[in-house]
C-alpha positions in Angstrom: 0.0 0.0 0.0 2.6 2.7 0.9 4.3 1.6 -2.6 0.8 2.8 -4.4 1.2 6.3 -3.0 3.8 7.9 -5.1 2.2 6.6 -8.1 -1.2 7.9 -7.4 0.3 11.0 -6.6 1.9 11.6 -9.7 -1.3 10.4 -11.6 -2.3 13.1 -9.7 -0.5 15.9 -10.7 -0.6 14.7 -14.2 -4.5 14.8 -14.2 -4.1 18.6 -12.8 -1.5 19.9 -15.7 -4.2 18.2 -18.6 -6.9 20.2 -16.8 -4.8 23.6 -16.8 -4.1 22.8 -20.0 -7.8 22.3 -21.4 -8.6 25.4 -19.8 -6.4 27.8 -22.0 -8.4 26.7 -24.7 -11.9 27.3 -23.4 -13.3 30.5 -24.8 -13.1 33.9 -22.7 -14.8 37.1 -22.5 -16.9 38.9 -24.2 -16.7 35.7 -27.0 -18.6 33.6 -24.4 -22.3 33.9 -23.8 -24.1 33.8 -20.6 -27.3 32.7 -19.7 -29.7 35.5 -19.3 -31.8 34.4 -16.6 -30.6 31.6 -14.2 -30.7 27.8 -15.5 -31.8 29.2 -18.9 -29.6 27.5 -21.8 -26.7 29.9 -22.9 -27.9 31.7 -26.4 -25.5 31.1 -29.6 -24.1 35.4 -30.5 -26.1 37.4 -32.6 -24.5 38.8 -35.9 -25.6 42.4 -36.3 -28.4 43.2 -39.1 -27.8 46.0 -41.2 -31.1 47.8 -41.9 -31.4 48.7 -45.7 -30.6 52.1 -47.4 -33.9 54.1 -47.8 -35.5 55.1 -51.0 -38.1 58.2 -50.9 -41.4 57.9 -52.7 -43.2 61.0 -53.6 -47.1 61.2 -53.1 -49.1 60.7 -56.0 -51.9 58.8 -57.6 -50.4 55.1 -56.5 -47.1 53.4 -55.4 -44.8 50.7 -55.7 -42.9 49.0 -53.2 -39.2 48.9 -53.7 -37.2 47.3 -50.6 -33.6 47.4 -50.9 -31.0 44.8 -49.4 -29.6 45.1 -46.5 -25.6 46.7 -46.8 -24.2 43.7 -44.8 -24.8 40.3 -44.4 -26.4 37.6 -46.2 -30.2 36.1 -45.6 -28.4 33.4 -43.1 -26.6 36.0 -40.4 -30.2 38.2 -40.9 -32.6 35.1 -40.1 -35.4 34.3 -41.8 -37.9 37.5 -41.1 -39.7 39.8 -44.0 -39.8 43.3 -44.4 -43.4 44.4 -43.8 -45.4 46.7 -46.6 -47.3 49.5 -46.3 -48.0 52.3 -48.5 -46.6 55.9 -47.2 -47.2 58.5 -49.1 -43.7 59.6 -49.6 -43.1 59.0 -45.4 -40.6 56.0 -44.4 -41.8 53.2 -42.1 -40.7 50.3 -39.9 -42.2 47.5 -39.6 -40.7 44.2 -38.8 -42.6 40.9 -39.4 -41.4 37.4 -39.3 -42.2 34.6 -41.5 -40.7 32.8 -44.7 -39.7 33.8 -47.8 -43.0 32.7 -49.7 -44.8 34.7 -47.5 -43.2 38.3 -48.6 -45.4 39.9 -51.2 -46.3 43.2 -51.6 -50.0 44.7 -51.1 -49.5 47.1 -54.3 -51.3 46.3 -57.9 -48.5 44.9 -59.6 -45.8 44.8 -57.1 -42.7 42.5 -57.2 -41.7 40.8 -54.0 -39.4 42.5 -52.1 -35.7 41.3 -53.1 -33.0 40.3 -50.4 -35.5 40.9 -47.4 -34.1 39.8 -43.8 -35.8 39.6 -40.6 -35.1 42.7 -38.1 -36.2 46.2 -38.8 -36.3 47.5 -42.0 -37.1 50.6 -43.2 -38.7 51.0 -47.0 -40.3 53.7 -49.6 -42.5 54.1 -52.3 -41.9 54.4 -56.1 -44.5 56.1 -57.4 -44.9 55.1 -61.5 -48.8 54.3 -61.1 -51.2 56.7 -63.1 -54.8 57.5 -62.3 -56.6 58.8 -65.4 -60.0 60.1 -64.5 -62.5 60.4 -68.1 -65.5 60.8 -69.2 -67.8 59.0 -72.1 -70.3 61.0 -74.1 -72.4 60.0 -77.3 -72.7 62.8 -79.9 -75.6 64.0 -78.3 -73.3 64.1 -74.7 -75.6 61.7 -73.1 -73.1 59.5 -70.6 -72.1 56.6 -71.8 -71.8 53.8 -69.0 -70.7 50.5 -70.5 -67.4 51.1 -71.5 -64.9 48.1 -71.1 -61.2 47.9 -70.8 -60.7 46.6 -74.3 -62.7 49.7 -75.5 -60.0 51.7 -74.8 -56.4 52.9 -76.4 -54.6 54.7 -74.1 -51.5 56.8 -75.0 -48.5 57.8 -72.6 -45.9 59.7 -74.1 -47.3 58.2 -77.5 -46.4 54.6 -75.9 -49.0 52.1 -75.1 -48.8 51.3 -71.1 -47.0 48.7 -69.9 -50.4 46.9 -68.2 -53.1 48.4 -67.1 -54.0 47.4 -63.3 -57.7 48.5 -62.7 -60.0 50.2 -65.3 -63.7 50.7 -63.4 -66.6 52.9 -63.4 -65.9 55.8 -60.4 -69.7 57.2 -59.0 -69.0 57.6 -55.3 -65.6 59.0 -54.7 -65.6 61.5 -52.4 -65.8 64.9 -53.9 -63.2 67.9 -52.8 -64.4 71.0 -54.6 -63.5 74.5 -55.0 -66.2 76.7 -55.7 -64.6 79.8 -57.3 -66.4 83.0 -58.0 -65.7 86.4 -60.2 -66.5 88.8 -58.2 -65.0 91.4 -60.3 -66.8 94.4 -61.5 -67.2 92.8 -64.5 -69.8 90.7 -63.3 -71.6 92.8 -61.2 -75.0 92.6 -63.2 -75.8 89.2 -62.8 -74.0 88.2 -59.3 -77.0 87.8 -57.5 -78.5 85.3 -59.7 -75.2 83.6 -59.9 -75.1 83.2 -56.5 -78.5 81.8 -55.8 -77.2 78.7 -58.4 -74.0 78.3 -57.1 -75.9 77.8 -53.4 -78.1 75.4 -54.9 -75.5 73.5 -56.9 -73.9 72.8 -53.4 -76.7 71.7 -51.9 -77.6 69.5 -54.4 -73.8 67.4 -54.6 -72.0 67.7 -51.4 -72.8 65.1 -49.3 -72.7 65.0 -46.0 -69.7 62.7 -43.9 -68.2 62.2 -47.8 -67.8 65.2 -49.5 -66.4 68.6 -48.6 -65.7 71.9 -50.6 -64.6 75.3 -49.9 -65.4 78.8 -51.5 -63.1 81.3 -52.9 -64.2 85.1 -54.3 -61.7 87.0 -56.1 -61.3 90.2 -57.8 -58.5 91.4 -57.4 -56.7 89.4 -54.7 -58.9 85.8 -53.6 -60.6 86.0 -50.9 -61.3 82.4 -48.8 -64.9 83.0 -47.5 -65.6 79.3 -46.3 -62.8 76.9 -45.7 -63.2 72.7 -46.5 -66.7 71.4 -45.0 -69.6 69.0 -45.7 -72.3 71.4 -44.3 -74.2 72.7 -47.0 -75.5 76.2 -44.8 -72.1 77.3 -44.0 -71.3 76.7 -47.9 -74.1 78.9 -48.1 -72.8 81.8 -46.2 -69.7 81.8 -48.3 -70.9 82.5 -51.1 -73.5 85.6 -49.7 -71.0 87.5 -48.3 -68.8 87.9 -51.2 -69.6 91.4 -52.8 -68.5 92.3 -56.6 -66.0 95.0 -56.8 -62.5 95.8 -58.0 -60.3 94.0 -60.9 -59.8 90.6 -62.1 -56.9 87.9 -60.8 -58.6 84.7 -62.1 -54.9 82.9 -62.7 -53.8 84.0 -59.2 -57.1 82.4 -57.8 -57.0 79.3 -60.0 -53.5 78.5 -59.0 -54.8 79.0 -55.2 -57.5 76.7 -55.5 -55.3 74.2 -57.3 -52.5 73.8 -54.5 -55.5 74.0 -51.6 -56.7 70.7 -53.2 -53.5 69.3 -53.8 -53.9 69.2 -49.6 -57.1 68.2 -49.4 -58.2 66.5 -46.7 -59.1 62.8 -47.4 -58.3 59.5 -46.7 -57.7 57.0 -50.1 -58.8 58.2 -53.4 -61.0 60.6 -54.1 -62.2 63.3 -57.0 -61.0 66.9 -57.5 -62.3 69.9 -59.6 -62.6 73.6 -59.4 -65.8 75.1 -60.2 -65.3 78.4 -61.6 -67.7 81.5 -62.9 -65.9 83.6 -64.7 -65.9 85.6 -67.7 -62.6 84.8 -68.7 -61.0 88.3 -68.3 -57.9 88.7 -66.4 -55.9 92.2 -65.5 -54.3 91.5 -62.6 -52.8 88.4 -62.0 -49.1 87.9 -61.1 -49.1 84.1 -62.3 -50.1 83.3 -66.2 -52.5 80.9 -67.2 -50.4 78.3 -67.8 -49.0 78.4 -64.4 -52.2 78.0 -63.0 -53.1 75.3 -65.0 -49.5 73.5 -64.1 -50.8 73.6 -60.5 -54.0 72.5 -62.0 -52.8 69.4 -63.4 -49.9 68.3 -61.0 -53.0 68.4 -58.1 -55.0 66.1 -60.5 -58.1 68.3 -60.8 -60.1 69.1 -63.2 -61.4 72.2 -64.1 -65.1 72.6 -65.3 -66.1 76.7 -66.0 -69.6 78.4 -66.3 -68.9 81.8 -68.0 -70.9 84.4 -67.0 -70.2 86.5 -70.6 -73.6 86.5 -71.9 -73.2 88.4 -74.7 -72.8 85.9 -77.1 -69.6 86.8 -78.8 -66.3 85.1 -78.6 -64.1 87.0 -76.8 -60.7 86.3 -75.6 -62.0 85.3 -72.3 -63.6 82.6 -73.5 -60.6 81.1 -74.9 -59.1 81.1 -71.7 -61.4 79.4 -69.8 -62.0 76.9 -72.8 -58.0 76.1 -71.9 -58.6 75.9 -68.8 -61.4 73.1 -69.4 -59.6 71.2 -72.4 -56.1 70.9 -70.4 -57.7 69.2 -67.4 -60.2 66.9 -68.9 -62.9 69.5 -67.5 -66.1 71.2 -69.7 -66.6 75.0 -70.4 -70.5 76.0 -70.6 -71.6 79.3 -72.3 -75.3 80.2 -71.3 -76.8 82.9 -72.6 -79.8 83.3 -70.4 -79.5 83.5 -67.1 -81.8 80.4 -66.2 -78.9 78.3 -68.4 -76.7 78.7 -65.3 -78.8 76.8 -63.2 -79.0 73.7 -66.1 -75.1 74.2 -66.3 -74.3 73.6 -62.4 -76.6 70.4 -62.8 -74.4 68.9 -65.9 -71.6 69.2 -64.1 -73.0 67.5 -61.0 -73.9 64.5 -63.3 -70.7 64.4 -64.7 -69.0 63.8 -61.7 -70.9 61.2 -60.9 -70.3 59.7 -64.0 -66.8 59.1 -64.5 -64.2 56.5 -65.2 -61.0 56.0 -63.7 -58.2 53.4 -65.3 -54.8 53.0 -63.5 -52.1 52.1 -65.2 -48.4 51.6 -65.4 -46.3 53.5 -68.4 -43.5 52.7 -70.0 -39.7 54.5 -70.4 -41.5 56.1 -66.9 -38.9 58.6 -64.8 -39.7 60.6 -61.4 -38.5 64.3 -63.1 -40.8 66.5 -62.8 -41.4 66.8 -66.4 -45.0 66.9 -68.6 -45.9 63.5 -69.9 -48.5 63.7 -72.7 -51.3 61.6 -72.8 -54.0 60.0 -75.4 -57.5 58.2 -74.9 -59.9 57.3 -77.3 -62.0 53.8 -78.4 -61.4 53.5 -81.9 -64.3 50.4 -82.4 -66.6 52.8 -80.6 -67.0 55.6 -83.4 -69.8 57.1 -81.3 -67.9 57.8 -78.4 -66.2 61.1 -77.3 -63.8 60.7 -74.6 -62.5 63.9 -72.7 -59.8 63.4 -70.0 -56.6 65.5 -69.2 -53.9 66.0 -71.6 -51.5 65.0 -69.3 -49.7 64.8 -66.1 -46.4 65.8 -64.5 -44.0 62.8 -63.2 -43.4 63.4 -59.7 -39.8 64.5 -58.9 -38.0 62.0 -56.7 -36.5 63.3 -53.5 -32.3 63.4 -53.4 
């Protein structure tokens, strides 16, 4: 026995230099992980996710999702979450959602699925190359035609067909935004009080209540905002009574105006603009030209529909103006020559906006900047029909 002892000491101290010697190799600090809470398992280390660079969409009639990469890291050190989609109006979002890669589609008409998306945070934008084009349908008698179909229709962009079309639908209850403008110029003076009472009873008839709002505008020379954006009818009312005819004529300046208050206006989802304006045409005292006001016109989407209060039967050079006014914008112009022809004009034009089409569509060689994009409609197997829509549009201007 007293033989054994030196031997199982030195088994001993052997056993001790392999375990000092297994420990140098055992990771240290900060490369180890703990467990968080006591007896839970240790957690393998988390590789960092990069989020991805953003793009900036700029508001407009519909967008695209475009989610970029993240700058580092592949799918495996990201994990297997998706980028969540949700249109923004120009505004970044995060969103993180987790699920496979089957799962990530986007919630836009025509949309790709978002390429080299990772789990985490992401933020993403909005392309906007998605055109509403809002027309109308006439016979040659300009009756409303109502049973247009897609096929019906050739559709220019930049003399291009589109590369698909993505809804093409009959459009009766939007909600309205309207501006109500009136000459109250001097020019006018003889007949305001009649015009009034129509333009009171054209808003009773179309603005409907918890849908529809408009506002009032006078102008002579400077505009003058008499009732701001509402639905109630009597306030509407009241806008239009107080304004008194006096003074000169800034119909561009008051156009323009009424343009950028409905590029704002407030609504939730789509909906339809348009300026009503009575006017003679005349203009001596604007500081923007017509064809500023009608830029604003068509970059807010809004079209333009004029009642002329020149009653006099000849064609003046007012008349010309408010007829481009109406062409450019896809609205109408109406000439009455009695006074009771106002009324019948206001109720047209409340007809026509409920009768409407709308086709969205995607066009080709398409490029956010800024610049005037001309546009064709017509049904060449419908002989009969008269189409009248906007010339065109401006391409929104992507952000730097």
């Amino acid at each position: 026995m007293i033989k054994l002892v030196p031997a199982l000491l030195a088994a001993l101290l052997l056993t001790s230099a392999a375990l000092a010697q297994n420990s140098q190799d055992l990771p240290s600090a900060p490369s180890a992980t703990q467990p968080r809470f006591p007896g839970a398992p240790a957690q393998p280390p988390q590789k960092p996710v990069q989020n991805a660079p953003v793009t900036r969409g700029t508001p407009g009639d519909a967008a695209q999702l475009t989610t970029l990469p993240p700058v580092n890291g592949s799918a495996e050190a990201a994990g297997a979450g998706a980028a969540a989609e949700r249109p923004s109006s120009g505004v970044d979002s995060v969103a993180p959602v987790a699920g496979d890669a089957a799962a990530r589609q986007p919630q836009f008409p025509g949309g790709q699925p978002a390429e080299g998306a990772q789990s985490g945070e992401y933020r993403i934008g909005v392309d906007v190359d998605l055109v509403d084009l809002i027309f109308t349908a006439t016979d040659k008698h300009g009756r409303f035609i109502k049973d247009l179909k897609k096929e019906d229709i050739r559709l220019l962009d930049q003399g291009q067909p589109p590369l698909r079309i993505e809804a093409f639908e009959s459009e009766t209850g939007l909600p309205l935004r309207v501006g109500l403008l009136i000459d109250a110029s001097n020019s006018i003076r003889d007949r305001f009080r009649f015009e009034q009472d129509a333009a009171v009873e054209f808003l009773h008839q179309i603005v409907r209540p918890k849908s529809d709002q408009a506002f009032v505008i006078g102008f002579d020379s400077i505009s003058d905002l008499t009732q701001d954006y509402t639905d109630n009818t009597d306030a509407l009312a009241r806008g239009v009574r107080v304004l008194r005819p006096g003074g000169g004529t800034a119909l561009h300046d008051a156009v323009l105006q009424a343009s950028e208050k409905l590029a704002n206006a407030p609504v939730r989802g789509p909906s339809r603009r348009a300026i009503i304006l009575l006017s003679d045409g005349d203009d001596n005292q604007s500081r923007h030209t017509r064809e500023e006001a009608i830029e604003a016109a068509l970059r807010a989407e809004v079209i333009i529909y004029v009642i002329s209060t020149n009653i006099t039967g000849e064609d003046r050079r007012g008349d010309k103006v408010l007829m481009r006014y109406a062409e450019a914008t896809g609205g109408r112009v109406f000439f009455p020559l009695r006074m009771e022809e106002v009324t019948d004009a206001f109720a047209e034009i409340q007809d026509e906006l409920r009768s409407q089409y709308v086709i969205a569509y995607k066009p080709q060689g398409f490029v956010q900047d800024g610049r005037f994009r001309g546009i064709s409609i017509d049904t060449p197997k419908r002989s009969n029909v008269k189409l009248r829509a906007r010339k065109g549009y401006y391409a929104p201007l992507r952000q730097p």
